[in-house]
C-alpha positions as CSV (number, residue, x, y, z in Angstrom):
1,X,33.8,69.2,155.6
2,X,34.9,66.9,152.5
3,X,36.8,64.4,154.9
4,X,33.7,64.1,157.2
5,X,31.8,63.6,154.3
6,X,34.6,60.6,152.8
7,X,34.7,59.4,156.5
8,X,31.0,58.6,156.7
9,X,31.0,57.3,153.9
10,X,34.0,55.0,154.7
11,X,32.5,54.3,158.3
12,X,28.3,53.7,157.0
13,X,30.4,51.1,154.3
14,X,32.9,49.2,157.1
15,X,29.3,49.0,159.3
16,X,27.1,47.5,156.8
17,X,29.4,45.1,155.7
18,X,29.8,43.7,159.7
19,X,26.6,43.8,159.9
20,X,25.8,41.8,156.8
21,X,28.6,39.2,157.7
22,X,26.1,37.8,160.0
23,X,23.2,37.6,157.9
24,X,24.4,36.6,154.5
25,X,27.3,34.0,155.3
26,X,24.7,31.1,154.7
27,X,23.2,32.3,152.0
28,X,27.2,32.9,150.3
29,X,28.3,29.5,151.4
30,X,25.1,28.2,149.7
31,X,25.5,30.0,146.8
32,X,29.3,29.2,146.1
33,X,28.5,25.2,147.0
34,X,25.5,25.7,144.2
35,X,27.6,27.1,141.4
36,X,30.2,24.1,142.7
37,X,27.9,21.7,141.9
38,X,27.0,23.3,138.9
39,X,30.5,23.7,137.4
40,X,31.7,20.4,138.2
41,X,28.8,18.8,136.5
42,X,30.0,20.5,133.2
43,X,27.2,23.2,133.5
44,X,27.7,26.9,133.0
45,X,26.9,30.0,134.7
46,X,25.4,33.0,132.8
47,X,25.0,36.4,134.8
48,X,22.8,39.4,134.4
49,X,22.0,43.0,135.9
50,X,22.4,46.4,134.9
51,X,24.5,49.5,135.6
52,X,26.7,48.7,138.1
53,X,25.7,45.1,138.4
54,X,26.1,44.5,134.5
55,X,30.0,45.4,135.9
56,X,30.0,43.2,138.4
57,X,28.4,40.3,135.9
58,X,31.7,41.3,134.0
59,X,34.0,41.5,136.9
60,X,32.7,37.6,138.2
61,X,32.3,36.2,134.8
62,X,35.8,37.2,134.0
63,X,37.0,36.1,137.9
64,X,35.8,32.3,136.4
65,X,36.8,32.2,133.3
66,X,40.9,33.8,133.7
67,X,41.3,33.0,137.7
68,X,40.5,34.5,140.8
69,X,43.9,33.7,143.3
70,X,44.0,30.4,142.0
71,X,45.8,29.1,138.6
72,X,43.6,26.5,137.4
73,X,41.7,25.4,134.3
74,X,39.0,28.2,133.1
75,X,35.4,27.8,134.5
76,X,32.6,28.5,131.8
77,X,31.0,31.7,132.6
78,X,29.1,34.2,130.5
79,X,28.2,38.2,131.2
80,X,25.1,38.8,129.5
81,X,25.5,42.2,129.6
82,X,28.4,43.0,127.2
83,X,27.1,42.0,123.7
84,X,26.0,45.1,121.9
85,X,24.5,43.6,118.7
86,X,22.4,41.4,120.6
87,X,21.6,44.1,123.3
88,X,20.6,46.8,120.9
89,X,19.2,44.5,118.6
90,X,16.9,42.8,120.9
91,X,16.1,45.9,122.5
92,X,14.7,47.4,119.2
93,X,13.3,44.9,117.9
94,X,11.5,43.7,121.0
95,X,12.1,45.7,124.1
96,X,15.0,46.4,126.9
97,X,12.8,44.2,129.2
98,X,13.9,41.2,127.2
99,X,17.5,42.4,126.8
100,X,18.5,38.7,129.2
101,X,15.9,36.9,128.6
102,X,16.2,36.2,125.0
103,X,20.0,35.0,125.2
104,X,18.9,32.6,128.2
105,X,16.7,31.4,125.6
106,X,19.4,30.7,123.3
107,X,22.6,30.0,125.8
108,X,20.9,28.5,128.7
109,X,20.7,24.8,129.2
110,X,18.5,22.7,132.5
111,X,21.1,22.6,135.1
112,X,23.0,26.1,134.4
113,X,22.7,28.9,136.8
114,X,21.8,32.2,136.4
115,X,23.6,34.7,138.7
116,X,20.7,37.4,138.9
117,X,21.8,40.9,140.2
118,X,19.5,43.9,140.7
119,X,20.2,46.2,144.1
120,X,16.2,47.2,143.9
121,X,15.3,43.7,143.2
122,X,12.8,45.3,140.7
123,X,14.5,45.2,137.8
124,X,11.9,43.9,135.2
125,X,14.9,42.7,132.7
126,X,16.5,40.9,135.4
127,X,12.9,39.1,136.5
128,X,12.4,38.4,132.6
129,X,15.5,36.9,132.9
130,X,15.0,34.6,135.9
131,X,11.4,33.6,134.4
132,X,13.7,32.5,131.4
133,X,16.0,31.0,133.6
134,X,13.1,28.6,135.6
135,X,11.6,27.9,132.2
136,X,15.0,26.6,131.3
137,X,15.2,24.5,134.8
138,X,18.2,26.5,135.7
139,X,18.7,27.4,139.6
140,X,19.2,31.6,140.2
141,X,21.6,32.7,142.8
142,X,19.9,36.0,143.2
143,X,22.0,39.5,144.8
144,X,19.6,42.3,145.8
145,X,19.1,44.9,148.3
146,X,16.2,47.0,149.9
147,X,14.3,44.0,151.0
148,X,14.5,41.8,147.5
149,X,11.8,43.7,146.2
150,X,9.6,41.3,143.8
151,X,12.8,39.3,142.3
152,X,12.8,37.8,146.5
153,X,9.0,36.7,146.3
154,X,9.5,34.6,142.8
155,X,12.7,32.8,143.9
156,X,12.4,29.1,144.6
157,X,13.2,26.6,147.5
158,X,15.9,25.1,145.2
159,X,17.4,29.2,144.7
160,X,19.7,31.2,146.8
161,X,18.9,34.7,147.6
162,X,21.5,36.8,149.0
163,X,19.9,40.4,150.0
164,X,22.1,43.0,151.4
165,X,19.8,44.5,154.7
166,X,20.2,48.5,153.2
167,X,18.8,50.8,151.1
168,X,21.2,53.1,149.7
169,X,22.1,51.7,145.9
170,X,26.0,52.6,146.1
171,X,26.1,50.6,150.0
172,X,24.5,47.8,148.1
173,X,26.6,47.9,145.2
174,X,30.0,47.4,147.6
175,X,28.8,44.7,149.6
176,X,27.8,42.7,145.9
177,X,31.1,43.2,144.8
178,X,32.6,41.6,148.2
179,X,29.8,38.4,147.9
180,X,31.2,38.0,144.5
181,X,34.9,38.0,145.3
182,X,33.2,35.2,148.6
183,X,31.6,33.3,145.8
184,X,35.0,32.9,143.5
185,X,37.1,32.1,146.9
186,X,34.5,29.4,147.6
187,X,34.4,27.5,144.4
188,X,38.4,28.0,144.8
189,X,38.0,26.6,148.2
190,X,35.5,23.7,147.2
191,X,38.3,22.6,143.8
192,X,41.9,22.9,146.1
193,X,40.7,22.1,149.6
194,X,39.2,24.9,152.3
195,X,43.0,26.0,153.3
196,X,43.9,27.5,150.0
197,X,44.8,31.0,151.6
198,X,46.6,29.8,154.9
């Protein structure tokens, strides 16, 4: 009974992620050739979300700044998530809502990106943040699930949303990690030439 439960769990993963191959490969290639730009234009790229997605902030921040498969020189890339002064701070002294917000107030600069994640796309810290973000002119490369939720109706034409088609939170959660890991291997791709893994 436990294997069949592992196996479906195995087997719903391996499905979604075929089935979001199709859907989200523009979106990814838009999003990597964004943060590109970005980058190269001495820009930065500050990253927000909670739970599991203030991991995967860590996990892609860190991907930029050490390396990804590459050596090459670090890329400037800040989790917003992992400050606990300012984090517990802010959310005292204001609320958790404004948790992002307030450091994209300090750290952001027009022309950084904000990598948004949220699997509901509800999350009202991670829309504080992206309100920040286009009161900052910074683009948003926004990951969500479950249809976008409201973070997918206040993106702009000039923004990249990358919504996983499923509603289970820990489905959603494993495809995000696999965009990110698409996103570091296409800024690779776009600084040492499209062949870089052959």
């Amino acid at each position: 009974m436990r294997n069949q439960r592992i196996l479906g769990h195995f087997t719903e993963s391996a499905e979604l992620k075929q089935k979001a191959a199709k859907v989200l490969a523009g979106p990814i290639a838009a999003a990597a050739d964004l943060m590109f730009s970005v980058l190269t234009q001495g820009n930065k790229i500050l990253a927000c979300g909670n739970g599991g997605s203030a991991a995967d902030c860590q996990h892609f921040a860190a991907e930029l700044v050490g390396r990804f498969e590459q050596e090459r020189l670090p890329l400037p890339a800040m989790a917003l998530t992992t400050d606990t002064s300012i984090l517990t701070a802010v959310g005292n002294d204001y609320s958790y809502q404004d948790i992002f917000a307030k450091q994209i107030q300090a750290f952001g600069q027009p022309g950084d990106l904000l990598l948004a994640i949220s699997t509901s796309g509800n999350s009202s810290n991670v829309i504080a943040a992206i309100e920040a973000a286009h009161e900052r002119e910074m683009n948003i490369v926004a990951l969500t699930g479950k249809g976008g939720g409201n973070i997918g109706a206040m993106l702009s034409d000039s923004d990249v949303h990358i919504c996983v088609p499923h509603e289970r939170t820990a489905r959603i959660q494993e495809v995000h990690l696999l965009v990110i890991h698409c996103l570091c291997d296409g800024i690779d791709a776009a600084l040492f030439g499209e062949d870089i893994n052959e």
